[in-house]
Structure formats: C-alpha cells, structure tokens
C-alpha positions, 0 to 999 in steps of 0.5 A, spaced: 545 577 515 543 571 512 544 569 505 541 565 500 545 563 494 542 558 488 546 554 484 545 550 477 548 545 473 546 541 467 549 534 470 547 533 476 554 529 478 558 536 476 553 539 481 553 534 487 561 535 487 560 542 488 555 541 493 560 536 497 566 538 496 568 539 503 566 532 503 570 529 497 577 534 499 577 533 506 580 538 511 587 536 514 586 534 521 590 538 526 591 536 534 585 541 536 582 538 531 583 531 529 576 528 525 575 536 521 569 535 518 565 540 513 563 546 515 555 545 512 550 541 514 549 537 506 541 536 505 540 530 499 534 529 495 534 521 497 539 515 499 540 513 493 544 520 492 548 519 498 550 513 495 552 516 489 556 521 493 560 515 497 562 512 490 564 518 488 568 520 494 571 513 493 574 513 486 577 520 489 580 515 494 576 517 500 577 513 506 570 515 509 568 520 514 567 520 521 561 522 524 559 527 517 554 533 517 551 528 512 543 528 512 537 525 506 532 530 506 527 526 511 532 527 517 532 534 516 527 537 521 531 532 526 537 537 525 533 543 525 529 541 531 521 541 531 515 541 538 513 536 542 507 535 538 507 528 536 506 528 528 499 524 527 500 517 522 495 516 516 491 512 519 490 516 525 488 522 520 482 518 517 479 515 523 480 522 525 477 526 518 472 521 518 470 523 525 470 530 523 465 529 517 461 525 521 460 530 527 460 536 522 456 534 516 449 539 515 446 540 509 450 538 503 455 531 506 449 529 511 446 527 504 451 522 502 450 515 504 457 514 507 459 521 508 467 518 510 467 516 503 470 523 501 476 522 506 480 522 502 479 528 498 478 532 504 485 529 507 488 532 501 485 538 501 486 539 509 494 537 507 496 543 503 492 547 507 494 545 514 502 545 511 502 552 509 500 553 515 493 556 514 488 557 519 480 557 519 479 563 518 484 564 512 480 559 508 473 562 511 475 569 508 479 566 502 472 562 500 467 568 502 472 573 497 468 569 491 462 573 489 460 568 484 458 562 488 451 560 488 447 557 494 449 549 493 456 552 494 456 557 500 453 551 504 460 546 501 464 551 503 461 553 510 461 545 512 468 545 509 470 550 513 466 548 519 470 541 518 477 544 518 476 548 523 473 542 528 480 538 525 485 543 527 483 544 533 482 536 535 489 535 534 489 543 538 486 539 544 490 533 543 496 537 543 498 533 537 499 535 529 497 534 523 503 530 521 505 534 514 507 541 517 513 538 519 517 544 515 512 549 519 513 546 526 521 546 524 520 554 522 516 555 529 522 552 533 528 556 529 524 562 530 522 562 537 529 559 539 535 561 533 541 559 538 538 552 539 539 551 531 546 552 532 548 548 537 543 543 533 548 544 527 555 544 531 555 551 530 556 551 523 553 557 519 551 553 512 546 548 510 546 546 503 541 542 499 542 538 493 536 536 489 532 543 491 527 542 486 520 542 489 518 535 486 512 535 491 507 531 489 538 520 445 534 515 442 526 514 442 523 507 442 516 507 440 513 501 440 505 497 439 504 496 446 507 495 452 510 489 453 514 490 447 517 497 449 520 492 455 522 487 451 525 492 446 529 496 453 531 489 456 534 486 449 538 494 448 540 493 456 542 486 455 547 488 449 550 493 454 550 488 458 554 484 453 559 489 451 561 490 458 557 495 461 557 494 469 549 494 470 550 498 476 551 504 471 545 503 467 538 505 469 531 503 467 525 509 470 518 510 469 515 516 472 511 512 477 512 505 480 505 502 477 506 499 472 511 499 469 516 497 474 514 491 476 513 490 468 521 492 467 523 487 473 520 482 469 522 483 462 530 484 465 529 477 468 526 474 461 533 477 458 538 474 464 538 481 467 538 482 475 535 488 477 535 492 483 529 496 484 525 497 490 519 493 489 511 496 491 506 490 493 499 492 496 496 490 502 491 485 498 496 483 493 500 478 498 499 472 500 498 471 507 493 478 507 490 475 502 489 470 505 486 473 512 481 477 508 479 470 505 476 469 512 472 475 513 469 475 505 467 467 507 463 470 513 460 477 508 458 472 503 454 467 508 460 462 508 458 458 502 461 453 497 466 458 494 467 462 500 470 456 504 474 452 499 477 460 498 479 459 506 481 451 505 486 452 499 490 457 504 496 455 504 496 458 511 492 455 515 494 450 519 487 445 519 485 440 515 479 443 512 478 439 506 476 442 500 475 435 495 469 434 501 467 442 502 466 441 494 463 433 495 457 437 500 456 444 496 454 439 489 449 436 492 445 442 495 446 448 497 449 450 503 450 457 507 451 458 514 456 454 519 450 451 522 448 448 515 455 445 514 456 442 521 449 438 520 452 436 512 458 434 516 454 430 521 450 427 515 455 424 511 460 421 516 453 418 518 452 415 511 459 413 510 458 409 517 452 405 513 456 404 507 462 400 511 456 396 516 456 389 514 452 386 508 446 383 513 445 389 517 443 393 511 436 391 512 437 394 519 440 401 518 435 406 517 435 411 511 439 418 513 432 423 514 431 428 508 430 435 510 425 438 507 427 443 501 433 438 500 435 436 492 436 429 495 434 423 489 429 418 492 429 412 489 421 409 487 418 402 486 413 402 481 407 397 485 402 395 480 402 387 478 405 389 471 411 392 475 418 389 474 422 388 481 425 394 482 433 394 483 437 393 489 442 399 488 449 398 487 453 397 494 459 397 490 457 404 486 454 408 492 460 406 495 464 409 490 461 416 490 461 417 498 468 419 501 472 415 505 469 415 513 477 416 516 477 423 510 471 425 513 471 425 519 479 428 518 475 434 514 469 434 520 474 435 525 478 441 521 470 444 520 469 443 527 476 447 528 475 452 524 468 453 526 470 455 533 475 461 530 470 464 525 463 463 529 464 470 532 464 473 525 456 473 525 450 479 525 453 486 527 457 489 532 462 495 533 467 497 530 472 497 535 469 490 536 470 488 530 478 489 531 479 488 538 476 480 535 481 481 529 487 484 533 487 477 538 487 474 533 492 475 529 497 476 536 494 468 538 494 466 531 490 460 531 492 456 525 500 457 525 500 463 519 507 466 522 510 459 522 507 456 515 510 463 512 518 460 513 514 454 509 516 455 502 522 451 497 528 454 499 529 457 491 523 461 492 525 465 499 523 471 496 516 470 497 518 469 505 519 476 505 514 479 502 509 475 506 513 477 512 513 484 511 506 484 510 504 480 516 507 486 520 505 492 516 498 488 517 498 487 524 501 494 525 495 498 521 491 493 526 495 497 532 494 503 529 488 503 527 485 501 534 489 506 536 486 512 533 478 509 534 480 509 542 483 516 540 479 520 535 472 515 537 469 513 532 469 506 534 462 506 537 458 505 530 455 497 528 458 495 522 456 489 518 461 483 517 461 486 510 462 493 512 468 491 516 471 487 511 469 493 506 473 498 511 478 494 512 481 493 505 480 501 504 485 501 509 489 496 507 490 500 499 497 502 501 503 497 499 509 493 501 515 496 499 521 491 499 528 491 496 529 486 491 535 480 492 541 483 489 543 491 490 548 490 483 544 490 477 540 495 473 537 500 476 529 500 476 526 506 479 521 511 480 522 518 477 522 521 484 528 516 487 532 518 479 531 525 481 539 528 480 542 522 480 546 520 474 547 514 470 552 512 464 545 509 460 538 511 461 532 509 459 525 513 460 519 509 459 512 510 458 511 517 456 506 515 453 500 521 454 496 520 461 503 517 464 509 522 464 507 527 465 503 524 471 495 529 470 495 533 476 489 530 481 482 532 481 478 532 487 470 532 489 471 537 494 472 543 490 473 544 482 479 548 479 474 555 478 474 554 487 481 552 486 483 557 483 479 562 487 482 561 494 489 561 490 488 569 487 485 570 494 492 569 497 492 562 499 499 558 498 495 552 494 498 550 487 494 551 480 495 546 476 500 550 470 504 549 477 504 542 477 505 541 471 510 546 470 514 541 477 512 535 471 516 538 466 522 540 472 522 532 474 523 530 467 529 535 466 533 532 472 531 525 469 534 526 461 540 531 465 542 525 469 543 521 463 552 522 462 553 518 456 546 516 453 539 517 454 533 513 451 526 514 451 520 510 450 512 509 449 507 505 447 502 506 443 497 502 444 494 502 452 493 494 456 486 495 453 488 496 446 486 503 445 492 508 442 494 513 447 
C-alpha cells in the first residue's frame, strides 16, 4: 500500500537535511556493497537547491557520491519514464494553434482581422486543459452546464471547443503531444507499466520531494522610487560586505526578473559588489539580432535615409556602406528604394569625376541631367542689358561640399554589396519563402556576423557571449519555426516584408538567459529560483502593489464568471483565490529562508512617478 507522508519545516535548511539525510549520513560500504547509495529517489525544487545541498554535505565532511539517486525536478519524468510521443516545442504549439484558428474560426474569430492574434491567450487556455488531461468533450459539457450564457457566448465556446478538439487531435495524428502534459504522460506509463518504474528507480520504493509547494505559475526599506531602494539595498550589502559577510551567503530577490534584476546587478556594481544572477536578455534587445532585424525593418519601411544608415551603423556587417555619404544623398532629396539609391550613387560619383577634371575641360563636360520631381538648385543668369555678369561658381567651394570620388566609389561598391543581398526582400511572398531566404542567410552569413561577434575589446567579452547566444538561440527559432510551418501548414499564406518582419518579432518575444561572469558574489535571483533556498541575509525588493504579489493574468478568451464556471463543473483550473493563495505560499518560503536577517523593500513612486 503506498503511502503519502507530508512534512514541514520553517527553515528550509533544517528541512532539506531531513530530506537528504541518506545523502549527508551515507551508509557504509560492504563487499556486496561497495558504493551504497540512499534508498530514495531525492527530487529538488531546482539546481541551486542541489548546490545547496552539496555545500552542506561538505561542511559534514562528505566526500561526494557515486552515482546518487539525486534528480532537479525537470529530470524527474526522466525516472519515471514517459510515451514515445515526442513533446511539441513553443514555437511549434503556435504555428500549429494559429493553424487551428485559421481553420476553425466561424462567427466570432472569423471576425477578427488576424484571428492568431489570440494565440497566445488560447495557448494558455489549452495548457491548463490539456495538462489535466481534459478531453473535448469535458470542456464542451462543462461549458453547456452554464445556463446563463447569452448568444455571443455560446457561439465563443462552440468555436473554442471546436478549436481544441481539432488541437488535440492534430498532434493525436501526428503521434505527438502537447508538450505540458509531461506529468500526465508519466502517470500514463506508471500506470500501464508498475514494474517498470522500479527497475527505473533501481528498485527503490521511496521518492521524496523537496520544495513540494505548487508554485506553478527584519527590516522594511521604503524608499521614493526605485532607483533609491537599490541604492539603499546595495549601500547595506556593501557594509555586510565590509564586515566580512561572504556575499555568497547574502541574496538579493525580486518576485520576477524584470526589472528589477538587471536594476539590483547594476546598483551592486555602482557600490564594487559582484553579483551572480542569471541574467535574461530579449531576443530584440541584443545587438547581433538587433541588428538583423535592422535589415527587414529597412526593407518594410522602403529603404530610406534612416533605415539604411540604421543598417550601415551595424557593427556586424562586413560592407562598406558608408553612412557619412548615405546622409550626403538623403539631405539633398528624398529617396526610397534601392533602384533610386543606385541611381543617387551613380550620379554622384559622376559628379565627383567632373569636380577632379582639369580646369579647360570644364567647358567641355556637361551638366549632370535633373530628374524631374527633384529639389536640385538651378542656378540663372539674369540677361536683360541692366544685368550685372552672372558669377562663375566656386570650384574650390563646390569641391568642398562633394565627397571625395576614391569615398564614393568605396561606399558605391558597399551599396552595390548590400543591394545584391537584400533585393529579394521586396513585394509579397509565402511565409515559408520568407524563412526559407532568412534561414540561408543566416547559415551562408553573407557579411561575417559570426565572425565580427569575437570582435570586441578584450575588457568587455562579455558582450561576446550574450551575442553568441543569441545568434544560436535565433538561428534555432529559425529552424524550429521552419520546422513546424512544413509540419502543422501554415507556411502558404503571402505576407508583406512588413508582415513578416512584424511576425518575426512576435516570435522573437522571449529571452536569452546567461550566467553572469562570477558564481561567488551576492545572490541576485528570481522569487521562483530562491524558493526553499536559504541565506545568511536577504532581501526582498519591490512589494510594492502590482509586483508581489505578481496579478493573476486575465485572458480575452473567457473572463473570471466563465472561469469559474468551468471550474464549479468539475474541471481542474485554478480560480484566482488559488493563485494568490500560491503568491503568499512563495512569499513564505522566500522570509523562511532568510537564517539570520531579512529586509524588505518597496518603492513608492513607479518609473512613471505615480505612487503605488
């Protein structure tokens, strides 16, 4: 018969040695038994409990295990085994939701302009369904039992319904799975197959959890805004620091990383305080995607003067676009279109040939052709008797004001360059066009952007890595998203150079997360990572209202009355007394790990000035 046993604790450290203590008071080893090892599975919350745990095993004097029963909670279906049903990705589940939507909108979502635009609301709908394992027709009943739905609604849960039912059994079809309902495909298999999740185990009958809280989903510092609460924070880590506090022992939290955990980096810094936090960057804050997206947001927007000196002042591009004679051509007329910028190119290194001919051949060289419609200055002579003779214009000057012929010419071949690799990005074509050209590109890499992210001063290699990442995380999302269009379809509908370029950032609204330099310095961290962690010293900022506790979200899909409807019919959903009661949970845990002082800290005025 098996059993379930809950235990708790106030410190999270007194619990986590009760938790491990076959790890921290190892068996001794016999013949038949050299390397014994706990007779349970341990499952932690995260890694930074595991490291937690090894530090403590080695101020017992542990010398380590051999092959430990030890697992973070995201390896766990790993033990417990799982279908041969491939897990869909993020950006699969949106290509194939947008899909879906496409395919099922009637009365209600046919009348939106973009129908995908509620992707994400409905991904996160399905999410909680499909982890619960709720079927189709569950939802349909649950939804029929409210009685006081009006017409408008009926129709929503009718196409809602048809959209999940046509969802579930895509990937039914496919052979595949959502990809949150790892804990239901574990149950599935633990099920059918009991013996197998022994011999999995190593024949142990025991699996405990540390940090079994469900957070899915000292002194008070109030200060005027948030850039003083940091600096105050920092200024009282900085005289722990100085009294010998080891900053590995003093933690920093914030209930999500932004933004304050890029503010609370910054404001160690200023003080002479390292900080180890892993840091989250999005896809179009970083430079070498920045700089890519330069490219398609030049072409949406006709290739004008600001678009293409945005693309010359990359630093990743190996062409000699030069932004000094893009501005020269832009000031003197308007001009859109790479046809209308070769022909500026061509007319000025012209002009620029006249300029260096000799002075008795002036007379011989013909004025440069106006084009109708342009802003050039014609110069007159007025011919009647009274007329003074009109003036010779300067060479000297006229020379002054054109560039150089030998900078012209550089920065014509560089156009000429860059023409040849962004012409294509004109009119309309399919999506799976549009990353087929995008997804060469980035692998042949034209312009060297691999090669120039290495390019940075010593000092600052830093920047190196964050660029690294996100060139592989891009190039992936690339491949992925490729994937999935040749997958779920999709990839025949025409889109704009602006429509593309506006889904390609949709799909670029995630980060890089990178580990900043040093692993020794104060602890900045996510509420979620602190978790059932402990520290000597730690501090809680930004309670202040809208931040901790985080608002439950709202969705466009269905409002809390619908919510809650479903839930009082017997699906598993969460209300929102759920949510917060999970906020106030993780808040507990966070003061809980606090061993020998805790701080709190708000600000009172937002980043727009308005009191909170």
């Amino acid at each position: 018969m098996a059993e379930l046993t809950l235990y708790t604790a106030h410190s999270p450290t007194v619990l986590l040695a009760h938790a491990a203590d076959g790890f921290l008071d190892p068996s001794t080893a016999a013949p038949d038994n050299p390397f014994p090892s706990p007779g349970y599975l341990l499952v932690l919350r995260q890694g930074g409990v595991r490291d937690d745990l090894i530090r403590l095993a080695a101020m017992r004097g542990g010398a380590g295990w051999f092959d430990p029963p030890l697992a973070n909670l995201h390896e766990l279906p790993h033990w417990l085994g799982g279908t041969n049903r491939k897990p869909c990705g993020e950006f699969e589940r949106i290509v194939l939701l947008s899909a879906v939507l496409r395919r099922t909108a009637a009365q209600v979502f046919a009348r939106l302009r973009r129908p995908e635009d509620y992707v994400d609301a409905v991904d996160r709908l399905f999410g909680e369904l499909i982890a619960e394992g709720v079927t189709p027709d569950e939802l349909r009943d649950s939804l029929e039992q409210n009685e006081d739905r009006d017409d408008f609604e009926r129709q929503k849960h009718r196409e809602l319904v048809a959209a999940y039912r046509e969802y579930t059994d895509a990937l039914a079809r496919a052979g595949r799975r959502d990809g949150r309902d790892t804990w239901a495909d574990c149950a599935t298999v633990v099920k059918t197959d009991p013996e197998g999740l022994a011999t999995r185990l190593g024949n142990r009958r025991e699996i405990r959890l540390f940090g079994l809280a469900d957070l899915r989903g000292g002194w008070l510092i109030t200060a005027p805004d948030v850039d003083r609460e940091l600096a105050e924070v920092a200024r009282r880590v900085r005289r722990l620091a100085d009294d010998g506090t080891p900053l590995s022992s003093i933690a920093v939290i914030s209930r999500q990383a932004r933004p304050y955990l890029d503010l609370v980096v910054d404001a160690l810094a200023r003080f002479g305080i390292p900080a180890t936090a892993r840091r989250r960057t999005a896809y179009p804050e970083i430079p070498v995607t920045r700089a890519v997206l330069s490219i398609f947001r030049a072409a949406a927007e006709g290739w004008d003067r600001r678009g293409l000196v945005e693309v010359a002042e990359q630093p990743f591009f190996s062409n000699e676009l030069d932004t000094g004679i893009i501005n020269f051509l832009g000031f003197r007329r308007k001009l859109e279109g790479l046809r209308a910028w070769a022909e500026a190119f061509d007319d000025l290194e012209q002009e620029a040939k006249r300029r260096q001919a000799p002075e008795d051949q002036d007379s011989t060289v013909p004025p440069p052709a106006t084009k109708a419609g342009s802003n050039q200055l014609s110069l007159f002579a007025r011919t009647d008797s009274t007329s003074e003779p009109a003036a010779k214009p300067s060479r000297t000057r006229a020379a002054a004001r054109t560039p150089p012929l030998e900078r012209i010419s550089r920065a014509k071949r560089g156009f000429a360059s860059l023409r040849q690799h962004v012409e294509a990005l004109s009119g309309e074509r399919t999506l799976a066009n549009w990353l087929s050209w995008l997804a060469a590109f980035l692998d042949d890499d034209p312009w060297d952007i691999a090669d120039r992210i290495y390019d940075v001063p010593a000092e600052q290699f830093e920047l190196a890595r964050l660029d690294l990442a996100g060139w592989q995380g891009f190039k992936q999302i690339v491949e992925e998203w490729s994937t999935s269009v040749s997958s779920w379809g999709g990839g025949e509908e025409r889109l704009s150079v602006g429509a593309f370029e506006g889904r390609l950032r949709e799909l670029l609204a995630c980060d890089v997360a990178h580990w900043t330099e040093t692993q020794r310095g104060v602890h900045v961290l996510e509420g979620l990572a602190a978790a059932y962690r402990s520290f000597d010293h730690v501090f809680i900022v930004g309670l202040e209202a809208g931040r901790f506790p985080v608002r439950a979200p709202r969705s466009p899909i269905l409002d809390d009355s619908e919510r809650q409807s479903l839930i009082d019919s017997g699906l598993p959903l969460d209300d929102r007394k759920t949510w917060e009661y999970r906020e106030r949970e993780l808040f507990r845990s966070l003061v809980a790990g606090a061993r020998v002082n805790l701080t709190l800290s708000h600000a009172r005025q937002d980043e727009l000035g308005r009191e909170v």
